[in-house]
C-alpha positions as a Python dict, from the first residue, in 0.01 Angstrom:
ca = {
    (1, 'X'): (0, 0, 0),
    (2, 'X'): (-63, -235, -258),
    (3, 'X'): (14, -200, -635),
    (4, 'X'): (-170, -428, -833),
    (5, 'X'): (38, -549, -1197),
    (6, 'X'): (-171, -377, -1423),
    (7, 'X'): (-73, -27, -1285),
    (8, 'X'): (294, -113, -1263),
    (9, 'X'): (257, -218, -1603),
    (10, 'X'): (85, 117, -1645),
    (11, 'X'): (397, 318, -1472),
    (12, 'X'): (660, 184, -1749),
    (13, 'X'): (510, 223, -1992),
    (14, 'X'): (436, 577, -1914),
    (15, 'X'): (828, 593, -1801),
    (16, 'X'): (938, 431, -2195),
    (17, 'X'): (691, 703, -2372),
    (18, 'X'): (853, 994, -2151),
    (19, 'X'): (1178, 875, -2235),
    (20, 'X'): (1120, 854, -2605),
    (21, 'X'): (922, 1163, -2573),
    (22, 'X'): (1223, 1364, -2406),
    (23, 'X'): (1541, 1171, -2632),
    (24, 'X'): (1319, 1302, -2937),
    (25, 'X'): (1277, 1672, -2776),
    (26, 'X'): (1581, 1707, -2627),
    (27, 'X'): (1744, 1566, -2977),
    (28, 'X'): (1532, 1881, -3203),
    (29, 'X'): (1626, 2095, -2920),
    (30, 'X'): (2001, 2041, -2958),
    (31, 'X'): (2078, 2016, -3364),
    (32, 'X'): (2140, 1678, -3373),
    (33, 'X'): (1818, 1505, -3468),
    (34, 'X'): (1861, 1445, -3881),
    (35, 'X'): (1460, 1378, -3987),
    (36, 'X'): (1414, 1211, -4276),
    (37, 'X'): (1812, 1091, -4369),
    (38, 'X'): (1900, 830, -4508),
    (39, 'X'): (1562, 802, -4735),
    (40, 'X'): (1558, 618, -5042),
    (41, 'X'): (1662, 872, -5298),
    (42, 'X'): (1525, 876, -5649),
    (43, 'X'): (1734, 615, -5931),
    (44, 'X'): (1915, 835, -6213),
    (45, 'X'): (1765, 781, -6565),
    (46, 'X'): (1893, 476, -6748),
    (47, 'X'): (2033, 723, -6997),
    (48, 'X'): (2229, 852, -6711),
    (49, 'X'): (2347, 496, -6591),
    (50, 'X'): (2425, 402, -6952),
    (51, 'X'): (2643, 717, -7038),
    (52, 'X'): (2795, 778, -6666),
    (53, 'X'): (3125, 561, -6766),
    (54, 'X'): (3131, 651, -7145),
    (55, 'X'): (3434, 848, -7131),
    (56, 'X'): (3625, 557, -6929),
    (57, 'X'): (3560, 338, -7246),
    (58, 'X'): (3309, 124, -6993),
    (59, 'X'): (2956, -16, -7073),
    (60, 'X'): (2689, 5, -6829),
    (61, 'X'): (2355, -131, -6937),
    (62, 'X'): (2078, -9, -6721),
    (63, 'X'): (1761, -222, -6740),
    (64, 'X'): (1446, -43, -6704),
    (65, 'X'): (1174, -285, -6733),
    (66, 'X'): (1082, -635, -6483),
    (67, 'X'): (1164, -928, -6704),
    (68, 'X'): (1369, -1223, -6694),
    (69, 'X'): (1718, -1265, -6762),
    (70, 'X'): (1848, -1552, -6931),
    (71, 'X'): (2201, -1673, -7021),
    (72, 'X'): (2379, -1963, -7078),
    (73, 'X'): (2664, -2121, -6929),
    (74, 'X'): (3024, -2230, -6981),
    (75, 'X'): (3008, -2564, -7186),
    (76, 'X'): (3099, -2867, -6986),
    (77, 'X'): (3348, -3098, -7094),
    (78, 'X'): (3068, -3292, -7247),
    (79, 'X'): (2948, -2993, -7427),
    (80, 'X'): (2646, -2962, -7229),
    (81, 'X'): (2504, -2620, -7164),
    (82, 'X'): (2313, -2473, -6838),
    (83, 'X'): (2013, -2234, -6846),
    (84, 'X'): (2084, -1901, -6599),
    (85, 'X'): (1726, -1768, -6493),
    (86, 'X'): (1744, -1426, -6302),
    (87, 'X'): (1483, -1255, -6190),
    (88, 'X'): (1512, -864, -6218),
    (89, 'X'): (1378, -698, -5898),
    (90, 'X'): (1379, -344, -5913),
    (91, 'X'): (1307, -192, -5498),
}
């Protein structure tokens, strides 16, 4: 009997999808399949982030828009300043 590539080819893959197929089954069937965890959750207000550490006498400043954030640096011993660029990225 002869058994040309493509149908071995064929036979794994049709061994990976019923082994997929059955983990995912067998992992509903028992409890311990978690759909859905570990999702991005929705960000608190930035009224929430500022006020959250209020009462610990810390300030939180939640930005809420895309911009840049510039600041300057320590002077050097010359007096010369450096230019910080950030960009905000918000995921």
């Amino acid at each position: 009997m002869k058994l040309n590539f493509e149908k071995a080819l064929l036979y794994i893959a049709g061994a990976l999808v019923s082994v997929i197929v059955l983990g995912t089954v067998i992992g509903f069937v028992t409890g311990k399949a978690h759909p859905a965890y570990g999702l991005r959750r929705a960000d608190p207000s930035p009224s929430a982030v500022t006020s959250a550490n209020k009462n610990e006498g810390i300030e939180v400043d939640a930005f809420t828009e895309i911009g840049e954030l510039r600041a300057g640096s320590k002077p050097s011993e010359n007096g010369d300043l450096c230019s910080i660029s950030i960009k905000v990225w918000f995921s």
